[in-house]
C-alpha positions as CSV (number, residue, x, y, z in Angstrom):
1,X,-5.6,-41.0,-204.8
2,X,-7.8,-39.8,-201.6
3,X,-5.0,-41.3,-199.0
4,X,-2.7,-39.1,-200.8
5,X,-5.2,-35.9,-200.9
6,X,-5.6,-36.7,-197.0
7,X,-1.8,-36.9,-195.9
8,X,-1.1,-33.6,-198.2
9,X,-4.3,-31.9,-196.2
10,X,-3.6,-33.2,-192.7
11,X,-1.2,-30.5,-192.7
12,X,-2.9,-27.3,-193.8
13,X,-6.7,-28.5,-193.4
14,X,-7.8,-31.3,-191.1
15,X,-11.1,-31.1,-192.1
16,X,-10.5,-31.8,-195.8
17,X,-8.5,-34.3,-194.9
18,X,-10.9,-36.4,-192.9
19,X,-13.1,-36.2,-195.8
20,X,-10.1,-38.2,-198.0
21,X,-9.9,-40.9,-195.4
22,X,-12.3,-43.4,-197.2
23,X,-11.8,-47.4,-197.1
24,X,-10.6,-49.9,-194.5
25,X,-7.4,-49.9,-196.1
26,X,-6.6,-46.0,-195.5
27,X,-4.4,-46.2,-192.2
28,X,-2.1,-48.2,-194.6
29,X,0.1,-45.3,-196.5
30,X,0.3,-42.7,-193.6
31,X,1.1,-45.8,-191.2
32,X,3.7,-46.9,-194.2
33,X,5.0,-43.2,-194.5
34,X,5.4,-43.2,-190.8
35,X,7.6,-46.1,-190.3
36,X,9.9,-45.0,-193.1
37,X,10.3,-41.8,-191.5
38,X,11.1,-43.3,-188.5
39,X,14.0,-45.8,-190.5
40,X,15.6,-42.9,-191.8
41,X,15.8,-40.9,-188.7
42,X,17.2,-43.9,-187.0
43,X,19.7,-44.5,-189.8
44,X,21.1,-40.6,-190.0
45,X,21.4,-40.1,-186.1
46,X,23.2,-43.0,-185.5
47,X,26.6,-41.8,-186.7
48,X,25.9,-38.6,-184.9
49,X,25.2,-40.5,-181.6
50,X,28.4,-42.8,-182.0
51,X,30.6,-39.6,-182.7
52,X,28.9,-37.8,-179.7
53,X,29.6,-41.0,-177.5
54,X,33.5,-41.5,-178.8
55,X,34.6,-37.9,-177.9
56,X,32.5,-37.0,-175.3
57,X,31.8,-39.9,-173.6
58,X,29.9,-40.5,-170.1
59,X,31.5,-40.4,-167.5
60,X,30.3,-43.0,-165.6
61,X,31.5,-45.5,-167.9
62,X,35.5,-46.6,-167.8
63,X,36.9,-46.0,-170.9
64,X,37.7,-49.7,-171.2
65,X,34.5,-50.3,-171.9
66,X,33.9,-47.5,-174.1
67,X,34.1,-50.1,-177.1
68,X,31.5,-52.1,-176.1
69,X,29.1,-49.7,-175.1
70,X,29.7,-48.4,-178.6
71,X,28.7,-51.9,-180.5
72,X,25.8,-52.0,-178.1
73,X,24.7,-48.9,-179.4
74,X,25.4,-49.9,-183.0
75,X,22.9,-52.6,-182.2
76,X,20.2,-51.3,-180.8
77,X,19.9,-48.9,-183.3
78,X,19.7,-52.1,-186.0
79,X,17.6,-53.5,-183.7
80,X,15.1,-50.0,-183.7
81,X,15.2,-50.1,-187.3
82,X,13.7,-53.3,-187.8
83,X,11.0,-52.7,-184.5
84,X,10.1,-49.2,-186.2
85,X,6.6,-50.9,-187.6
86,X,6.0,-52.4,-184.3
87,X,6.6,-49.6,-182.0
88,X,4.8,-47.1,-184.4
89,X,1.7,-49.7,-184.3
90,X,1.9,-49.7,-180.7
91,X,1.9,-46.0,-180.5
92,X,-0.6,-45.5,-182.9
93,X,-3.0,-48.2,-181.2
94,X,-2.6,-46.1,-177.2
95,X,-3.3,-43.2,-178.8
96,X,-6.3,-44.6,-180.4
97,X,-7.3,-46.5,-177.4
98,X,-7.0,-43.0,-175.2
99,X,-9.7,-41.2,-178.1
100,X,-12.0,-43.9,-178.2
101,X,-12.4,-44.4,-174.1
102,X,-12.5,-40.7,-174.4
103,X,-15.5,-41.0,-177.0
104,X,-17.3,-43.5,-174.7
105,X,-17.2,-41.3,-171.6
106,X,-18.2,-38.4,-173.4
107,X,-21.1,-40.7,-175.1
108,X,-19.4,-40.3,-178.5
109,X,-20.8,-42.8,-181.4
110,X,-17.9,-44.0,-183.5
111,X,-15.2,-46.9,-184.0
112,X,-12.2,-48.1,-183.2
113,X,-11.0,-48.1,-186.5
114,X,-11.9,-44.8,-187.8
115,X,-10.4,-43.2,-184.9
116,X,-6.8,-45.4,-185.6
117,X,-7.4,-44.4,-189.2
118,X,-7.3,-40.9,-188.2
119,X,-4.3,-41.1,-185.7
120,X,-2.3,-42.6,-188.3
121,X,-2.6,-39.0,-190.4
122,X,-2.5,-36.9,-187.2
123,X,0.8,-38.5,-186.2
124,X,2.8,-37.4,-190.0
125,X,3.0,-33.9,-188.0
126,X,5.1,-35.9,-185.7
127,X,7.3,-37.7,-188.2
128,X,7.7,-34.2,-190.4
129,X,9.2,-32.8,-186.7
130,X,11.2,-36.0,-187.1
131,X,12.6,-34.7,-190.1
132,X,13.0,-31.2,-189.2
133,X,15.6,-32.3,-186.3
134,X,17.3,-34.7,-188.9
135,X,17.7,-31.7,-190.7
136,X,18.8,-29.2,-187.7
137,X,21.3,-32.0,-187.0
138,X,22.9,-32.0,-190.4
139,X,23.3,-28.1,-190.4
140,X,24.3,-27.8,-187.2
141,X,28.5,-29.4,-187.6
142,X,29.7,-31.1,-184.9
143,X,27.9,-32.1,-182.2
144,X,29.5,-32.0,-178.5
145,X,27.1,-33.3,-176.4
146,X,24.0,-35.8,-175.7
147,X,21.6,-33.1,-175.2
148,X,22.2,-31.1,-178.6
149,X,20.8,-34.1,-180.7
150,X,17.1,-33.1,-179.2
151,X,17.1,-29.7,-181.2
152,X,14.0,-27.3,-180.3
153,X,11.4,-25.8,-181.7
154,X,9.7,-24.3,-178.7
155,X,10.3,-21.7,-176.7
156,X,12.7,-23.1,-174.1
157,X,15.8,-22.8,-177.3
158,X,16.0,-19.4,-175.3
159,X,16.4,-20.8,-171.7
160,X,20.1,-20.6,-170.1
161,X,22.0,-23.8,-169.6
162,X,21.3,-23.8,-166.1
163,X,17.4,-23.5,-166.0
164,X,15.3,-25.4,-164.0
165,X,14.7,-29.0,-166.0
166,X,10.6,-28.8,-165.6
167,X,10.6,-25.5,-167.1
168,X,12.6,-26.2,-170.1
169,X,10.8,-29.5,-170.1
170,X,7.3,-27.6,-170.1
171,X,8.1,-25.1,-173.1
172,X,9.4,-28.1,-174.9
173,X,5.6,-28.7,-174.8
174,X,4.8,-25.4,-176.7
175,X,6.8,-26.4,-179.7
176,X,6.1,-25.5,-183.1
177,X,5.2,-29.4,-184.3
178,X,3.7,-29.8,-180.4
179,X,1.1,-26.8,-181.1
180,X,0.2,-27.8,-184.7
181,X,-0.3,-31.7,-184.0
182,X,-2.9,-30.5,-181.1
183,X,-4.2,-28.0,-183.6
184,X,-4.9,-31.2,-186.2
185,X,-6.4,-33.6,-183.4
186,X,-8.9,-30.7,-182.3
187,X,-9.8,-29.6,-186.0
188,X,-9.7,-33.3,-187.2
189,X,-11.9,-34.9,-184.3
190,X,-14.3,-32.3,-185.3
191,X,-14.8,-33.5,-188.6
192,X,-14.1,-36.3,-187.8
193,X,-16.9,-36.8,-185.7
194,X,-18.9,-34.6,-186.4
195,X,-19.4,-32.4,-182.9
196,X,-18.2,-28.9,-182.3
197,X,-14.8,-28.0,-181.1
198,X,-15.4,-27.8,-177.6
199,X,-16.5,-31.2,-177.0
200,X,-13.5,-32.4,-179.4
201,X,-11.0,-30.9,-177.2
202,X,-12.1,-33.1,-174.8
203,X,-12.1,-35.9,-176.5
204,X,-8.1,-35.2,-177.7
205,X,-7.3,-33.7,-174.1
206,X,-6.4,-37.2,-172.1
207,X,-4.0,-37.6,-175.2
208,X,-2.5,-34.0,-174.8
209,X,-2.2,-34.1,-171.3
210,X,0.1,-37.4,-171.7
211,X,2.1,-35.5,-174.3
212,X,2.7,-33.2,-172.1
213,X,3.8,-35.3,-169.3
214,X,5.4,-37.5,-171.5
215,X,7.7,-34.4,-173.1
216,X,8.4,-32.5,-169.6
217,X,9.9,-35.9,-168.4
218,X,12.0,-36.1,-171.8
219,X,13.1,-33.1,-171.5
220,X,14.3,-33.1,-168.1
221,X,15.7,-36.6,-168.9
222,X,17.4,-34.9,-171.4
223,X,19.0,-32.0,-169.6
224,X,20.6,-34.1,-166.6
């Protein structure tokens, strides 16, 4: 019953939540709620991208190829489906690694495990933003082009098509679901681990700042 208290409260109350995330076996339902997220997103975007690709294809590749480039597609995403556990491990387990080097340098006492435990909740804010762009895309009607299956939720929805690709990358950052899962590390860590919110913001900082980089270089990527 607490895992379940804890993934309902790692939305609205972080601290609460931390409090629910007893036992060694804990990671195990957000981790499990996670990956399924992550299957149906890959499953319900998949049409989308193949439709995107068959009437507005790239133009760098001939259209006799076209086919092919299609199965590939079709197979990768099979291929993501069944490597969703996997790859969300391996996320899960950097992030972790960043917080707890981040711990040590900042002469933090705590584990390994408690920190993954607590990664595992933070990250649901990421698979409900998962969702919400599922959901954007299924409202939306037909989709023209690459770049409209990235819907967003920041601030650069109001940027001109022709802005610069670092800026819209950069308010990409300042998301709705970017702002709230930084929110929930800060708040979390400092139940978490018991210190006050300064010194958890340095402790989550290394892992924001990659976000950051990671999201202005998607969202450039994106906007080619």
């Amino acid at each position: 019953m607490k895992p379940l208290l804890a993934i309902f409260n790692i939305f609205i109350d972080p601290a609460e939540a931390v409090n629910n995330m007893e036992g060694r076996f804990a990671w195990v339902w957000p981790f499990l709620l996670a990956c399924i997220v992550g299957i149906f997103v890959a499953i319900s975007t998949t049409p989308i991208v193949l439709q995107v690709m068959r009437t507005n294809p790239p133009a760098n590749i001939p259209a006799a190829q076209m086919e092919k480039v299609l199965e590939s597609t079709t197979m990768m995403s099979k291929v993501s489906m069944v490597t969703t556990p996997l790859i969300t491990a391996l996320m899960l387990a950097i992030t972790t690694l960043i917080l707890f080097a981040a711990c040590s340098v900042l002469d933090i006492k705590t584990t390994f495990g408690r920190l993954f435990t607590f990664s595992c909740y933070a990250g649901l804010i990421l698979s409900l933003a998962q969702i919400a762009s599922v959901i954007v895309l299924k409202f939306k009607g037909e989709i023209q082009s690459m770049k409209e299956l990235q819907p967003s939720f920041g601030p650069d929805m109001f940027l001109s098509e022709d802005a610069s690709r670092v800026l819209v990358g950069f308010l990409r950052c300042l998301g709705l679901f970017h702002i709230w899962y930084f929110v929930v590390l800060v708040l979390g860590l400092t139940a978490l681990l018991k210190i006050n919110k300064g010194k958890a913001l340095g402790v989550a900082s290394p892992v924001i700042f990659l976000f950051f980089i990671f999201t202005v270089a998607m969202g450039m990527f994106n906007n080619r």
